[in-house]
N, C-alpha and C positions, 0 to 999 in steps of 0.2 A: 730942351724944347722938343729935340727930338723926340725921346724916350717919354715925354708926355705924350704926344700922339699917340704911338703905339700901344703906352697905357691904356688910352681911352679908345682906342680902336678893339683892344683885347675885353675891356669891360661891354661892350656896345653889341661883340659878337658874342659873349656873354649872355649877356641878356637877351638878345635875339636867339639865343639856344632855349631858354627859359619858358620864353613865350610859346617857342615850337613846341616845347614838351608839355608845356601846358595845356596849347591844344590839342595834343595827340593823346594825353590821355583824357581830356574831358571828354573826346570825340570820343575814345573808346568807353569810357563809362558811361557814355548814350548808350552806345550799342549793345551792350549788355544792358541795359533795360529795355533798348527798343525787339529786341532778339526774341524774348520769350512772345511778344506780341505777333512778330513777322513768322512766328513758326505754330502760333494757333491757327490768325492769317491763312497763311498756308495749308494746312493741315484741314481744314473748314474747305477751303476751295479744291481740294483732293477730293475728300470725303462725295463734295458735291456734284462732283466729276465722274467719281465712280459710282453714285446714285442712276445719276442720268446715262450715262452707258448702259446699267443694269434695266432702268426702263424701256432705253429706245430700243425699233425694231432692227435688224438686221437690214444690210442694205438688201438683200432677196430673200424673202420670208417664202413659207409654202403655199402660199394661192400667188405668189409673183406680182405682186403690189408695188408699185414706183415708189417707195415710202420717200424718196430725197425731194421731188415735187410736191411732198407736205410741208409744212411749219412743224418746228418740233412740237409745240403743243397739240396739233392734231395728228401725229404720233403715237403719243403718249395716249391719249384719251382713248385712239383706232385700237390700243394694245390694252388698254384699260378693260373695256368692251371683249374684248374675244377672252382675256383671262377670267372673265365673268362668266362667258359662255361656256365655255369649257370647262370651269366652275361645276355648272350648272349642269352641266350631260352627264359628265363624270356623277352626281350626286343623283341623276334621275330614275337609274334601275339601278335599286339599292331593296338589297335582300333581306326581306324581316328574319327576325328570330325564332318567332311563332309562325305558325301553322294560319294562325285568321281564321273570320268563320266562314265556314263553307255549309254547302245549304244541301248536305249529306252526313250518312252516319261514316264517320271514320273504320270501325272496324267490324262494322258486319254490314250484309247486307239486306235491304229494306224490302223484300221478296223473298231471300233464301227460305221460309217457313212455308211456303206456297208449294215447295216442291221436292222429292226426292227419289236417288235413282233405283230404276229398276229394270232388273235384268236378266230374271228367272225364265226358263225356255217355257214357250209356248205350245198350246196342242201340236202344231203343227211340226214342231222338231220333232228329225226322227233319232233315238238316241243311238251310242254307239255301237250297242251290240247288235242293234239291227244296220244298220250305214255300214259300219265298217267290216270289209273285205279279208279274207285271212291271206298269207303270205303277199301283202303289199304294203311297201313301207315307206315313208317318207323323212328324207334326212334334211337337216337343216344349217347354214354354214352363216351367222349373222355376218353384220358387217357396221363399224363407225363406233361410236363410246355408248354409256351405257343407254343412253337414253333413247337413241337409235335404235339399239339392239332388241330394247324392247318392245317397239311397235316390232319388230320381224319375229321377234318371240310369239306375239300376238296375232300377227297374220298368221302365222305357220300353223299355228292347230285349226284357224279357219281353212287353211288350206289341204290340212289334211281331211279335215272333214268333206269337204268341196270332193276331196281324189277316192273319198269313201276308205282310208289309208291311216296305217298307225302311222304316230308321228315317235320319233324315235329324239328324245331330250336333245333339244338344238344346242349345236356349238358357237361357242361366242367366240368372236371374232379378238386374236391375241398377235394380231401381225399389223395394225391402224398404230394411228401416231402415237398412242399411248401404250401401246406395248405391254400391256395389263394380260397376266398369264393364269387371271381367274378362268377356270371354269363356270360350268352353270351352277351346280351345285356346291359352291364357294362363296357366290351374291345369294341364289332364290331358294327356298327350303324347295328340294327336290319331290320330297314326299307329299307335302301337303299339295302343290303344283300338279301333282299325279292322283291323288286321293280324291281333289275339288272336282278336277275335270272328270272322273272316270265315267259318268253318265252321259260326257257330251261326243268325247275321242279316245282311243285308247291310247295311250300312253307307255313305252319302255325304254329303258337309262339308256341300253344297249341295244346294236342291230343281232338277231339269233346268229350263232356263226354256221350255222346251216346258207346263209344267204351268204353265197361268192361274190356275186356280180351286182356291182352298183354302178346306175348311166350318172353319172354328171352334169349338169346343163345347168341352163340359169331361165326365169321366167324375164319376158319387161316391165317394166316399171308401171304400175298399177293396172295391171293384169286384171280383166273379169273372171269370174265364173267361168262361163265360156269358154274364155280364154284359155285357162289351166283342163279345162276338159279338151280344147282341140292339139294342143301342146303336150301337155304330157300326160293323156289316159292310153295313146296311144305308144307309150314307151312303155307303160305299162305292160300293153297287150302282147307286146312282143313275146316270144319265146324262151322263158329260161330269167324274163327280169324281174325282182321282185322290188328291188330297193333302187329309187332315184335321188341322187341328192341335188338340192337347189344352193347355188351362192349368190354371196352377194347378196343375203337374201335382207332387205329393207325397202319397206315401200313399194313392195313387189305384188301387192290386193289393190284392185278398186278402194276407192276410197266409198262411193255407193254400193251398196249392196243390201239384199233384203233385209228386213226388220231382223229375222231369225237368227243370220248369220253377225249381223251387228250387236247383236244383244253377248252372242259367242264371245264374240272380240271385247265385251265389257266383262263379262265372267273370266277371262283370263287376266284382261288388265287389273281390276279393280279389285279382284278378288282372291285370283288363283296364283297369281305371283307376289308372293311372299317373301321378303326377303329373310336373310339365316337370322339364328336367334342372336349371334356376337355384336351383326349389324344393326340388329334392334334394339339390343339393350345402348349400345353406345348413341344410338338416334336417338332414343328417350331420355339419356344424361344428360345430353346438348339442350334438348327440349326443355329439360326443366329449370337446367342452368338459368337458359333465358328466361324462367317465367319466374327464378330470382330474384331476377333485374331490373323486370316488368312484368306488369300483368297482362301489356299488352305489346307486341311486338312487331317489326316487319322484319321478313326473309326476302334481300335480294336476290335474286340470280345474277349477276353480275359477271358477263361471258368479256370478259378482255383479256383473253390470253393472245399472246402472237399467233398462234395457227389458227383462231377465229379471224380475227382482223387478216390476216393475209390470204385466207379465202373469199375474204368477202372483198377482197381487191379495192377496199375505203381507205382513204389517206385522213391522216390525223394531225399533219403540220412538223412529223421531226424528220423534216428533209431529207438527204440523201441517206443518211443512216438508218431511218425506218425504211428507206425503198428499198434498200439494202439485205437488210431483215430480212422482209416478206419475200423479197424475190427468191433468195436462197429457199425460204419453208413452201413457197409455189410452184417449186418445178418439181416435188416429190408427187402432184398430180396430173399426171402426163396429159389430159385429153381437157387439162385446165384453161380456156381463152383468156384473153387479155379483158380487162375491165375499165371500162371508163369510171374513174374514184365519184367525178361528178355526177353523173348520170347514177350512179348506183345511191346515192346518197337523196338525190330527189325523188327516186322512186321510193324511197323508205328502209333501204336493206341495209344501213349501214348500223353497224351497233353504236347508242349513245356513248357517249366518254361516261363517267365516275362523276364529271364534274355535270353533265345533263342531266342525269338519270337524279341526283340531288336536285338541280333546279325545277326537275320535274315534281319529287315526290314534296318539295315543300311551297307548292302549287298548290297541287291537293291537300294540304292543309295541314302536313304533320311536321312540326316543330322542332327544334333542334332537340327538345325533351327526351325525342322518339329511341329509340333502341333497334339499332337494325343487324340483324345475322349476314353477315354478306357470304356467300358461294358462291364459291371462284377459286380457278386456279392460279397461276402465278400471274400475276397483271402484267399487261408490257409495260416497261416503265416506272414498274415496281412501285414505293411508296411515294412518288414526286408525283406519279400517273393519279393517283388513290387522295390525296393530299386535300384536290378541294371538298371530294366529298367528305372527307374526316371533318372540313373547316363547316361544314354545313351541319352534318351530323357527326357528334364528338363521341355518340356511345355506339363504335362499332365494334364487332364482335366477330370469328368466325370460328369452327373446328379447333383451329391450330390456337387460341386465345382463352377459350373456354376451356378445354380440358389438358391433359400433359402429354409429356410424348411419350412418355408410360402407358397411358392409356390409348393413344394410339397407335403405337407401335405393331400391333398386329394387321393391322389396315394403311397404316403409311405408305408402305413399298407398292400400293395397288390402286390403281387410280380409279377404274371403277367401284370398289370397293369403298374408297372415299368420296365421289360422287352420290354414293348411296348415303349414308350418312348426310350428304347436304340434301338431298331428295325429301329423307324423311323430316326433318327439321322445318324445308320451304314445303311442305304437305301439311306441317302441327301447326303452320304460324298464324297468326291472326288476318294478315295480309300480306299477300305472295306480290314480289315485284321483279320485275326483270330488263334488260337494258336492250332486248331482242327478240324476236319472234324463233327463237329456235327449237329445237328439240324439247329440250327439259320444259321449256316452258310450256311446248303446245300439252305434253304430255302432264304435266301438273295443270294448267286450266281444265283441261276435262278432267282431271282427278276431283278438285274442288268446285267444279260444276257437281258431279255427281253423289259427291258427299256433302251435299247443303249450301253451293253457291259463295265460296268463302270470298272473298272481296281478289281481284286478284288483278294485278294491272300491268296491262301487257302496252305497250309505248307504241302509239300512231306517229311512227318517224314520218311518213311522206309528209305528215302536218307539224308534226314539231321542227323539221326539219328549217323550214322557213324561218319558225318563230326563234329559234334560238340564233341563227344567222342576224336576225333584227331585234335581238333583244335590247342593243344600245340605245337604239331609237324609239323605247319607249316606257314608260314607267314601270315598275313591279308591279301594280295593279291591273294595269291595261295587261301583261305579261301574264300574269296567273289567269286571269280571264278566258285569256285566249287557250291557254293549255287545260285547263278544265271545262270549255268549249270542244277542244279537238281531242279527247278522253272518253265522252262519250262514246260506250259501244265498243269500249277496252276496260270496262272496269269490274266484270265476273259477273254483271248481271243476268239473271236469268232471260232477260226480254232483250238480249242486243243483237241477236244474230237471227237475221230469217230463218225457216225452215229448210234443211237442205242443202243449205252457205254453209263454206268453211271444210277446213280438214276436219273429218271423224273424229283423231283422237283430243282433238283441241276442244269437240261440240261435239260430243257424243248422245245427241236428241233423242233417238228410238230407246234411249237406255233412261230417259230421264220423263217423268209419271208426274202429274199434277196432282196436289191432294184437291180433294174432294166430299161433299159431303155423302156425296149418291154415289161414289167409288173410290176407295184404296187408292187405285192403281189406274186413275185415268190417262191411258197415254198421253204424252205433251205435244206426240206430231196432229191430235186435233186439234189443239189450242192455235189461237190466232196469235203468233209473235208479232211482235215491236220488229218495224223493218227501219234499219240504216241505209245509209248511201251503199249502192254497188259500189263504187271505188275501192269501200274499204275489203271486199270478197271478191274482187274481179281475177283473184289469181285461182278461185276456185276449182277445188279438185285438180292442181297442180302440183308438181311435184318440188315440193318444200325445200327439199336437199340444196336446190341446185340455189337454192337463196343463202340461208345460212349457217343450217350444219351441213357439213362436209359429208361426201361419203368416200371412201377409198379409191382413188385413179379416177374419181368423176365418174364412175359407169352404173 
């Protein structure tokens, strides 16, 4: 009896094992079907989780919005809204490809045929062999790169004439930042520069070594007539002196002066300084390279080396390491003041970036098609600086790209020398453009003033300056508008400058003759010019230097 109980106590636990296992793996063979569902489930509710994370705002956004006293829905929608808007700005000054039409001729201009220069001496010039004095001589010591040098190249025979004085071939200045150990007759054909002028001053390479004694001195900065006669005709008169030399000598003449003597200073520039034959045959290679490429072409000037920009005391955005830069290449001009970047830059004197100077030229109309020669020395900031203009215009070219280092090689090592080369190239090109009102440029707009008004555009920074600060805020159409709106009166037209406005050699007017049917040669200072705002010549007959090319120690 016993052992039946136990029997059936053993079968009962038995089967109550049976049942347990039963249910433990039915349970388990739910869950492995329920599983794949709880981890899509899941997996869905993740996903939706991190959608909405990725919408909502931040608890402190940048305008400081309470976003957590919203509903999420008005959240999302508040953030819906601004990524539209910002959308939207971001897409609204967006830069064509093309040029557009503009309601001008691109590469010539609509008047050049109207006029040309002239600047053969008058009755009233008296020539050299009567003006000029025997045993007095007048030495010359320029001063800054080439372009400088040769407005003082140019004053200096007016001033020998002024001293009634041979002028004795000026020395170029080989001690300035570029360290360039040409002489004169290295850049300018010495002979022809002496053969042209022989009628106006006389001319010798060397002082006679009969002459011991030379005064030294220096004149001020745009000196008159008068002025060089109360100054130094009395050094002259002295006892025993026959030769004085002037340094420093740039920008050292009136910028006004009579017709006779102006007309002087265009028969040197335009005429009588010629450069050497190596430097012209390799100027005319480069020339025609480009007319390869194009039939029609721009020459920028493009001045953004470090020792432009750190004279002109302008900040460009590369923080501590650009101030860095400039300060070091700013204390080699001792009598150099400190510059406010902002103030300099709303007055106009700042040079455009690579990346303006592009947004400018494709304003005025010229297309990414275009083909530009850029001149320039080494950019600051090298090709990262140059970048956006490449991205605006893709067919750039210069010196170093066009031709080999073969072929340069005898002018490499000399910076003037290569200078001259970009000179003659932005003098052939269809349209002259520049990022600056400096040197080379004043002195090429009156180049191409006086040889037929070639298009030439020189950048109204006081007004662009705004506009490209606000360029975000406003379409590319409204954008060009406004910059071929504030263009006017910088674009090489013959009618933009009143009579009398402006540096000489930038608007060299007494030198420039309206054709006519009743005369050849009607002078242009009868004619009634097109007058622009003063603002744009309020620095008139100021001395240029102290804006944006440099001159040695400031003096």
């Amino acid at each position: 009896m016993g052992m039946m109980k136990k029997k059936k106590l053993k079968d009962d636990q038995f089967i109550g094992v049976q049942i347990l296992q039963g249910l433990f793996f039915r349970r388990r063979r739910l869950l492995s079907h329920l599983l794949p569902l709880v981890s899509a489930v899941s997996g869905f509710l993740l996903f939706l989780f991190a959608v909405l994370s990725f919408i909502s705002p931040p608890i402190t956004n940048h305008h400081g919005r309470r976003h957590h006293h919203l509903s999420l829905n008005s959240s999302v929608n508040i953030d819906i809204i601004e990524v539209q808007m910002n959308a939207k700005k971001e897409n609204v000054f967006r830069v064509p490809v093309g040029g557009g039409i503009v309601d001008r001729e691109l590469w010539t201009s609509n008047e050049s045929k109207l006029f040309h220069g002239c600047s053969n001496a008058g009755d009233k010039f008296v020539a050299a062999e009567l003006n000029t004095q025997s045993n007095r001589y007048l030495l010359i010591a320029t001063s800054g790169g080439l372009n400088q040098q040769r407005t003082g190249i140019t004053d200096a025979v007016v001033a020998a004439y002024i001293l009634n004085a041979t002028l004795v071939i000026p020395k170029l200045d080989q001690n300035s930042y570029w360290k360039d150990t040409s002489n004169f007759s290295e850049i300018f054909d010495v002979d022809w520069f002496m053969t042209f002028l022989s009628k106006d001053v006389k001319i010798i390479k060397q002082l006679p070594e009969s002459v011991v004694k030379v005064i030294t001195t220096r004149v001020p900065r745009k000196c008159t007539p008068k002025c060089y006669e109360t100054r130094i005709l009395p050094i002259f008169n002295k006892k025993h002196v026959q030769a004085v030399q002037l340094t420093k000598f740039d920008y050292r003449l009136s910028n006004r002066l009579n017709t006779e003597l102006q007309k002087l200073r265009c028969r040197v520039n335009y005429h009588a300084l010629k450069f050497t034959d190596p430097i012209l045959e390799m100027g005319r290679k480069l020339v025609e390279r480009m007319r390869l490429k194009s039939k029609h072409f721009v020459a920028l000037h493009l001045r953004f080396e470090s020792d432009m920009l750190a004279f002109s005391g302008c900040y460009y955005g590369g923080g501590e390491g650009e101030m860095k830069d400039f300060g070091v290449i700013r204390k080699r001009w001792k009598t150099l003041h400190m510059k406010n970047p902002d103030k300099e830059r709303r007055q106009g004197r700042c040079p455009l970036t690579p990346e303006e100077v592009g947004l400018m030229l494709r304003a005025l109309g010229f297309g990414n098609d275009v083909h530009i020669y850029v001149a320039s020395g080494e950019i600051y900031g090298g090709e990262e600086t140059l970048a956006p203009l490449r991205a605006l215009f893709p067919n750039l070219h210069s010196k170093e790209t066009i031709a080999s280092k073969e072929e340069l090689a005898a002018l490499s090592s000399y910076s003037s020398r290569m200078a001259a080369l970009d000179f003659i190239v932005c003098d052939e090109s269809d349209v002259f453009s520049t990022n600056n009102n400096g040197n080379m440029a004043r002195m090429l707009s009156g180049r191409r003033r006086y040889f037929g008004h070639k298009p030439t555009i020189r950048p109204n920074a006081k007004k662009l300056y705004k506009l490209f600060l606000n360029r975000d805020n406003m379409t590319w159409e409204e954008f060009a508008l406004q910059v071929r709106k504030f263009q006017i009166g910088f674009m090489g037209e013959p009618n933009e400058v009143q009579l009398g406005r402006g540096e000489f050699h930038e608007n060299p007017f007494p030198c420039i003759c309206k054709n006519s049917e009743a005369s050849a040669a009607e002078n242009i200072s009868s004619q009634s010019w097109g007058s622009v705002s003063d603002e744009l010549f309020s620095e008139d007959d100021e001395l240029y230097s102290s804006e944006l090319d440099y001159v040695e120690d400031g003096i």
